[in-house]
Phi, psi and omega in degrees: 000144177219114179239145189238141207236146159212141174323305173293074194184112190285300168322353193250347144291335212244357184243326204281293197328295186320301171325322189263007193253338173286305175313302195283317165331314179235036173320173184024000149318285222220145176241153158220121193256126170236123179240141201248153165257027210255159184323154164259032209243309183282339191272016199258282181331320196262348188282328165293306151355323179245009181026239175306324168287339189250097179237061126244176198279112010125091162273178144234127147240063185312343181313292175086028171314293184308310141000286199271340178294313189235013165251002159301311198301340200230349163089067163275123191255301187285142150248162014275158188227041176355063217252168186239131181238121159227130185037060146082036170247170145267105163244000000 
């Protein structure tokens, strides 16, 4: 699962509980990646910050080339935003 997310974004804090409750739940299943486009310096702060709740694995894409690859793909504006990728489809 991929999700893309920002520290500032209320609705994207109120998704990491759930997000970390999916990980551990569909451990060795499921990976769940949240990815930010954001400095790594706040997104490194707010994820210590969030400690035990936010326990999945964490990109930065300042590019934001992967952004544009699946929320271009799908006409997607807003986050947070979710996608299911299995054996390399977004399904």
């Amino acid at each position: 699962m991929v999700e893309f997310w920002g520290t500032w974004c209320p609705p994207c804090r109120q998704s990491i509980p759930h997000l970390t409750k999916i990980q551990k739940k569909f451990s060795g299943d499921v990976t769940v990646i949240g990815i930010s486009g954001e400095e790594i310096p706040v997104v490194e702060e707010f994820v210590r910050a969030m400690g035990s709740v936010m326990d999945c694995r964490v990109a930065i894409d300042r590019s934001n080339l992967s952004s544009a690859v699946y929320m271009s793909a799908f006409s997607v504006r807003g986050i947070p935003h979710a996608f299911i990728v299995h054996k390399g489809k977004i399904v």
